[in-house]
KEGU-336228 format. One line per field, with one value per residue (C-alpha): x, y, z; residue number from 0. Coordinates in steps of 0.05 Angstrom, whole numbers. Layout:
<nutors>
x c(X,...)
y c(Y,...)
z c(Z,...)
i c(NUM,...)
</nutors>
This chain:
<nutors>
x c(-505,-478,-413,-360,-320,-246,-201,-140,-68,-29,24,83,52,113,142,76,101,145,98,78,147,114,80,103,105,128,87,26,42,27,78,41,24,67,19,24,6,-52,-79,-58,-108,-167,-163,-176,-235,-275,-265,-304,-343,-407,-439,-477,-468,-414,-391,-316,-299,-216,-218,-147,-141,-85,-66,-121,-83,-142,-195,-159,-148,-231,-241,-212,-229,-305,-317,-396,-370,-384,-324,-310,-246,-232,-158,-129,-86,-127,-71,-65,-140,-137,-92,-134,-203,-153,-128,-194,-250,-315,-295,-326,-268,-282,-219,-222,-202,-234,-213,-245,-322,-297,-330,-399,-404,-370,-418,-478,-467,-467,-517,-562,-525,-510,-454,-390,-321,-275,-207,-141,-64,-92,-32,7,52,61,30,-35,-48,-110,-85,-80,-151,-197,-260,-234,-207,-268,-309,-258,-249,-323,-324,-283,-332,-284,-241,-167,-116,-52,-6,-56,-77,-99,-40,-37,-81,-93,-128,-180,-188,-202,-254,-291,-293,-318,-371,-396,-388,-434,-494,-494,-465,-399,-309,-261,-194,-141,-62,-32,29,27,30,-51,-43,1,20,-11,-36,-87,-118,-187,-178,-171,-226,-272,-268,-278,-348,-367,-341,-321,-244,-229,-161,-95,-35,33,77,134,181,205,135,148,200,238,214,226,159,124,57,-6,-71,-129,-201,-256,-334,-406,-442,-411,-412,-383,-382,-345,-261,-214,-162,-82,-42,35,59,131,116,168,206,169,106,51,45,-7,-76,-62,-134,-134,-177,-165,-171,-173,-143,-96,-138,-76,-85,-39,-30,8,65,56,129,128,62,89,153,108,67,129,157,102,86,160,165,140,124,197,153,136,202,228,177,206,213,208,210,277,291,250,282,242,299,358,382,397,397,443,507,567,611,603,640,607,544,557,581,513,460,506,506,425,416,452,411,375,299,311,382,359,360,435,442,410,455,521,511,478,408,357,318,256,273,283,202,226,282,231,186,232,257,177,194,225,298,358,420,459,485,532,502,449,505,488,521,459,462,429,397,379,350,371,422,458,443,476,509,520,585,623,588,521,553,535,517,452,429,376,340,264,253,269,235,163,114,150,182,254,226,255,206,190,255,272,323,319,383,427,433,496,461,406,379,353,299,235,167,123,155,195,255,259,334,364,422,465,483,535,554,510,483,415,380,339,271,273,205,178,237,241,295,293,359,383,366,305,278,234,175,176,185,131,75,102,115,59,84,141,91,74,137,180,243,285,274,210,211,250,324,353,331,347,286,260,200,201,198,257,302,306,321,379,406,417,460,504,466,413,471,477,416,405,471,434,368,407,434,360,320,373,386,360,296,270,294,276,225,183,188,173,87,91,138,85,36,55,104,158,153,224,236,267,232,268)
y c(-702,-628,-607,-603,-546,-560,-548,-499,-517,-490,-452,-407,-348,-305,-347,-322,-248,-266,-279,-199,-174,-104,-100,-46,-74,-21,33,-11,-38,-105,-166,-227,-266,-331,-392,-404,-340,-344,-404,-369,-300,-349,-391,-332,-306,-364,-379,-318,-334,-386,-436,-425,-404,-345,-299,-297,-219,-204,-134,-135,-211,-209,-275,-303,-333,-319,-346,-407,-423,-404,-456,-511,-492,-478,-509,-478,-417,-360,-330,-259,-211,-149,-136,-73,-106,-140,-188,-206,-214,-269,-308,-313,-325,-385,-412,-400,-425,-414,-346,-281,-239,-170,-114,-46,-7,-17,59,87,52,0,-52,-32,-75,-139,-132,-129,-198,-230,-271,-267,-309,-308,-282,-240,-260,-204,-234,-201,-173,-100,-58,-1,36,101,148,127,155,170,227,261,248,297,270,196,224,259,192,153,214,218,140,168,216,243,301,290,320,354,315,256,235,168,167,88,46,-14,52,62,-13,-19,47,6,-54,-34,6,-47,-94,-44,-46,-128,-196,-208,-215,-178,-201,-162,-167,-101,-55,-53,20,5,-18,37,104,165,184,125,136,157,105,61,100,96,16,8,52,1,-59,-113,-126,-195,-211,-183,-220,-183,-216,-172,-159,-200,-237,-206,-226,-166,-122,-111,-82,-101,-136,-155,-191,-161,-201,-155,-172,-140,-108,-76,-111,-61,-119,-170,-154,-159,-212,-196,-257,-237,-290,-277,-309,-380,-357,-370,-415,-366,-346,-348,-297,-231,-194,-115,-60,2,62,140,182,142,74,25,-48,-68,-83,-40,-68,-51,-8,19,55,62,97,150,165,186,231,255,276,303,345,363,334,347,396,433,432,455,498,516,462,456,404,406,433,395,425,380,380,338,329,394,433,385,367,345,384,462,483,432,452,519,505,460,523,562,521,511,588,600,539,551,516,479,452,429,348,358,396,341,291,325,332,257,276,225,240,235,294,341,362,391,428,464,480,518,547,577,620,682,692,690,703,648,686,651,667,619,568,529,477,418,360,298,272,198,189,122,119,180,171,232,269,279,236,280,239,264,336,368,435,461,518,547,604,606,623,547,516,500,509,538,472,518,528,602,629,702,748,690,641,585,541,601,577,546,492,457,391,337,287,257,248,193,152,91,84,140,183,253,282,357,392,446,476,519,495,474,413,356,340,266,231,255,295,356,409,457,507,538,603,631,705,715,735,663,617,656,674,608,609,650,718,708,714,786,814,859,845,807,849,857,793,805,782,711,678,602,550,526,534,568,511,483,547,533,464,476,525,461,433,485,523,515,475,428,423,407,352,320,313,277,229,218,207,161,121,49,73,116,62,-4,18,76,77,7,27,97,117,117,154,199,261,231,264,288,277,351,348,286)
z c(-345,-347,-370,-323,-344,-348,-284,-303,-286,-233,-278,-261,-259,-258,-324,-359,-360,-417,-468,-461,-483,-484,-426,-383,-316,-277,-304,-297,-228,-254,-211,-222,-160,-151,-143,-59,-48,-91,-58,5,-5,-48,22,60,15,9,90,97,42,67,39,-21,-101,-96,-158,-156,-183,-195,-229,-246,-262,-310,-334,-291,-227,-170,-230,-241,-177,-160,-222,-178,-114,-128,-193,-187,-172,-230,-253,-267,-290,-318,-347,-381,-432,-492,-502,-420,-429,-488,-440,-383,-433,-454,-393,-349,-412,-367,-342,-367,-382,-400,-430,-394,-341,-271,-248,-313,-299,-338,-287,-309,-366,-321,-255,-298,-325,-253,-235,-175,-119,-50,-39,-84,-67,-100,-98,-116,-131,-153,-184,-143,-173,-116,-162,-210,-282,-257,-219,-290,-311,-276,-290,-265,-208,-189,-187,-145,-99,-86,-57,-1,41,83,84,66,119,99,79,64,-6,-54,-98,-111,-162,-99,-60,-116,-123,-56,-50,-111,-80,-10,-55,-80,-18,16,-22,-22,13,4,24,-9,-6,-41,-33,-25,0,74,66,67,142,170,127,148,75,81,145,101,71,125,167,100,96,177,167,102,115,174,171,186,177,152,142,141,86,94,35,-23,-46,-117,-163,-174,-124,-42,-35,25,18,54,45,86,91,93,100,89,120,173,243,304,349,318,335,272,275,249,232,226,173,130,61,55,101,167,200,206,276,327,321,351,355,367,348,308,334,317,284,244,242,239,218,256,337,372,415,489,498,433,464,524,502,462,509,551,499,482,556,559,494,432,360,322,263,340,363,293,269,200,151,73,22,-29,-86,-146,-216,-256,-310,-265,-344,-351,-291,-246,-247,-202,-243,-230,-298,-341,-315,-335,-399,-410,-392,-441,-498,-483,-475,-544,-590,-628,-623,-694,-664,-583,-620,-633,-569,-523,-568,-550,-476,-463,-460,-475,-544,-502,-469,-527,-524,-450,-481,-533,-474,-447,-495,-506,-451,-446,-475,-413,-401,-361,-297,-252,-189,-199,-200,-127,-87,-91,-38,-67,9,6,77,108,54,82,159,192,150,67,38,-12,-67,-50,-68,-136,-166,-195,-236,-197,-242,-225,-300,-313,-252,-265,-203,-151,-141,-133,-55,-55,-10,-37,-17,31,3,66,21,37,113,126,176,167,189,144,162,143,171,166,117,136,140,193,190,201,179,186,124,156,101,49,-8,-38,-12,-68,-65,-32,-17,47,69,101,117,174,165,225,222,196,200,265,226,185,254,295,239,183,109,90,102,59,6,17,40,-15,14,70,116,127,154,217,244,242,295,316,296,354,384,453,496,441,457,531,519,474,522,568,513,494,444,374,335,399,397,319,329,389,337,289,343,374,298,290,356,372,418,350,311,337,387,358,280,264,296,292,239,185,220,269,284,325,400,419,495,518,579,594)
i c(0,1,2,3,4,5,6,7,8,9,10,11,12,13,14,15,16,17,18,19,20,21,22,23,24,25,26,27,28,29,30,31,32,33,34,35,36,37,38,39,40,41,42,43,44,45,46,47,48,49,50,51,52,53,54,55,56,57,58,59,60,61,62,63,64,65,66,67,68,69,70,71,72,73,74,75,76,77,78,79,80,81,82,83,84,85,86,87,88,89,90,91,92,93,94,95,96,97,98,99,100,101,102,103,104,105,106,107,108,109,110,111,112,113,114,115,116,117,118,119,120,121,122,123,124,125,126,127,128,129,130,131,132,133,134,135,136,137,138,139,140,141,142,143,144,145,146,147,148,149,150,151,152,153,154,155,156,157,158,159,160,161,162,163,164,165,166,167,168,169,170,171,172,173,174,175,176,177,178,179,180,181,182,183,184,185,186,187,188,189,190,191,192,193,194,195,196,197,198,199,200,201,202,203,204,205,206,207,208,209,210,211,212,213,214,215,216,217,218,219,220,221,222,223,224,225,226,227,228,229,230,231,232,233,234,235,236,237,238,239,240,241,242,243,244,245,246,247,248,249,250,251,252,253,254,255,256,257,258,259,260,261,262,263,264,265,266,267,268,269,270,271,272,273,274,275,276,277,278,279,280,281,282,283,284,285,286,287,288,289,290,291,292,293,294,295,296,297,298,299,300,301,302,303,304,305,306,307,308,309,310,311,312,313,314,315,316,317,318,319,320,321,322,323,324,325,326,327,328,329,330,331,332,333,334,335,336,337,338,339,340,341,342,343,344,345,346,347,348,349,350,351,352,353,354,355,356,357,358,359,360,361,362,363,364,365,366,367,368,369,370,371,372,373,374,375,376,377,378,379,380,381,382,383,384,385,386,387,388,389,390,391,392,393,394,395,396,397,398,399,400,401,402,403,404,405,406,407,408,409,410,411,412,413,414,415,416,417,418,419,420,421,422,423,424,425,426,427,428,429,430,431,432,433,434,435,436,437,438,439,440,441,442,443,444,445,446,447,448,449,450,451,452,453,454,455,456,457,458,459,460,461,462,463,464,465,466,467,468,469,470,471,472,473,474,475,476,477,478,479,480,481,482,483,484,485,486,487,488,489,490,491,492,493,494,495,496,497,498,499,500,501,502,503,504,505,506,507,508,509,510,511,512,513,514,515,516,517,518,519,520,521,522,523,524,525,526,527)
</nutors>
């Protein structure tokens, strides 16, 4: 008789972490898949799957939660995973005996070795939690980065990029998927279903594969993180004909609820259906007005010193006395300098970097009021406790990331109004007082004034000007159409206040942002 290979136990996956004490989750993006949810996404996959012999591929499998379960679902099913960690790997070989677990890195062709070992069958069912952690190591390896990037064969827009581990997975996946039979069934952020950065990504998998399911699980699936998740069902080859199903289901918290089927659509390619008012409403504002980066024409990203440690403090004289002391070490002293002032020890290489670079004097004009701007956490306007100082001297910012703009300083304005695009949750707030604004995800500020030449030709020409003005007059930022409106409200600050109150009032908030938040510009109504 043959051997029937042994069936693995359904174990706590999330109690398994502990026996990798040094495993840095985090950095990794590795949350190990509770058990229900495993069964939930392997259910899925093999639905899809067919009869006949499949190859079960998790490139990612960790401790081996999607394997075991395969073992005892489809106990003639051949087993395959690939995990980064050698120690991780040992575990799974242990708990899942008959599957061929390889140690490498899928996003560095580590696969190669893995796929070649699978035998001939019908169908592949690659099953999975791959890791996200917002922005992949791979991003600093050029030549890795080049080989992901060219899976995608689209053009990225502004603004749009893969930034995430689970995108790469996924391009490698469908890659494969497209040249054979086969599901792929991966749990991911629902970013994947919704943010604008992914719409090539989204539009790429449409063109290779046939989506057949997603199921929102909302947040909370993961011990120890918020994050909402997804699963999404995809098959091959590509069938135009055959209308995607979405399955809105909140994971032990709710029934799942019934099919709702819907079609993506161009440009942004949303997994998701798309509530009748919510489309309803935009079309209306967008009929009635312009896009708010329209409306507001002038907008920048905050100021990203890259040294908080150092260059940041909510104490103005302390800071001061901080850059002093730094200007005045010597290079063979900056351990006992980070010592006395709190810095971590890891740090100290930073401190030596800088101190590469030409010899300065610490002048106290570059001494600046510095708003730290937490979006939905400071809905409206800055508490006093967001308030602190910086030291703002380009000759210690890295990169341009100080966001003086040439001879153009746009912190100096007095006003300006804070928001963010395309990243949920949507909120605005007024700053009306001067002072330098911090880098905060996808926020944006827009100050008040801005010289004419900036709001009618944009940023550029600050690049080629020699001084302020050559770049015109203050003039209010608002496009055209924007400056008559505000004139009905009593002026450009009026008009600015009445953003805040519209980015964050129920109709943006409950109606608009949760479908179009992600993706889209949100239309202000001034027409209306």
């Amino acid at each position: 008789m043959p051997r029937v290979p042994p069936v693995p136990p359904v174990l706590d996956e999330e109690a398994l972490v502990h026996q990798f004490p040094g495993l840095d989750r985090r950095a990794l993006g590795a949350f190990y898949t509770p058990a229900p949810l495993v069964e939930r996404a392997l259910a899925l996959a093999l639905a899809h799957a067919g009869p006949g012999p499949v190859a079960v591929v998790d490139p990612a499998c960790g401790a081996g939660a999607f394997l075991a379960a395969a073992a005892r679902a489809r106990p003639d099913a051949h087993l395959a995973g690939l995990e980064l960690s050698p120690d991780v790997a040992r575990a799974c070989q242990a708990r899942v005996p008959q599957a061929d677990i390889h140690v490498g890195d899928a996003l560095r062709e580590g696969l190669g070795p893995l796929l070649a070992r699978l035998p001939a069958v019908a169908q592949e069912v690659w099953v999975g939690n791959p890791p996200y952690n917002g922005t992949s190591p791979v991003l600093k390896d050029r030549d890795a980065y080049a080989r992901l990037r060219a899976l995608l064969p689209l053009t990225l827009l502004p603004g749009t990029s893969l930034r995430d581990d689970f995108a790469f997975f996924l391009l490698l996946a469908a890659h494969r998927l497209a040249q054979r039979p086969g599901v792929l069934t991966f749990i991911t952020p629902t970013s994947l279903l919704e943010a604008f950065l992914y719409a090539p990504l989204r539009a790429t998998l449409l063109r290779t594969l046939t989506l057949r399911e997603v199921v929102d699980l909302g947040p909370g699936v993961f011990a120890g993180t918020q994050v909402r998740t997804c699963i999404t069902v995809w098959t091959s080859p590509p069938e135009p004909d055959v209308p995607p199903l979405y399955t809105p289901y909140v994971h032990k918290r709710a029934a799942p609820i019934a099919r709702e089927t819907f079609r993506p659509c161009a440009p942004e390619w949303r997994l998701s259906p798309t509530p009748t008012d919510a489309a309803t409403l935009d079309a209306d504002w967008s009929d009635a007005g312009e896009p708010l980066t329209t409306l507001v024409p002038v907008s920048l990203p905050g100021v990203k010193t890259r040294f908080d440690e150092l260059l940041v403090d909510a104490d103005a004289r302390r800071l001061t006395e901080r850059v002093e002391h730094f200007a005045r070490t010597p290079p063979e002293a900056l351990a006992s300098f980070a010592q006395a002032w709190g810095i971590p020890e890891p740090l100290v290489p930073k401190l030596r970097a800088l101190k590469d670079g030409p010899p300065f004097q610490v002048e106290p004009a570059f001494i600046r009021p510095f708003f730290r701007y937490a979006g939905a956490r400071h809905r409206g306007q800055l508490p006093a406790e967001a308030r602190a100082f910086c030291y703002l001297d380009r000759r210690l910012i890295p990169r341009g990331d100080h966001r003086l703009r040439g001879p153009w300083d746009p912190h100096r304005c007095a006003v300006k109004l804070l928001f963010n695009v395309r990243e949920l949750p949507l909120s605005a707030a007024l700053l009306e007082e001067e002072g330098c604004v911090h880098d905060h995800r996808h926020a944006r500020f827009a100050p008040l004034w801005v010289p004419l030449r900036v709001r009618d030709e944009g940023l550029g020409v600050t690049r080629m000007a020699r001084g302020e003005e050559e770049l015109g007059p203050l003039v209010p930022n608002l496009s055209p159409r924007g400056l008559a409106w505000a004139e009905t409200l009593g002026g450009p600050l009026a008009a600015f206040r009445w953003l805040v109150g519209f980015l964050n009032g129920p109709e943006v908030q409950r109606r608009w942002a949760p479908v179009y938040g992600a993706t889209r510009v949100v239309p202000v109504p001034v027409g209306l």
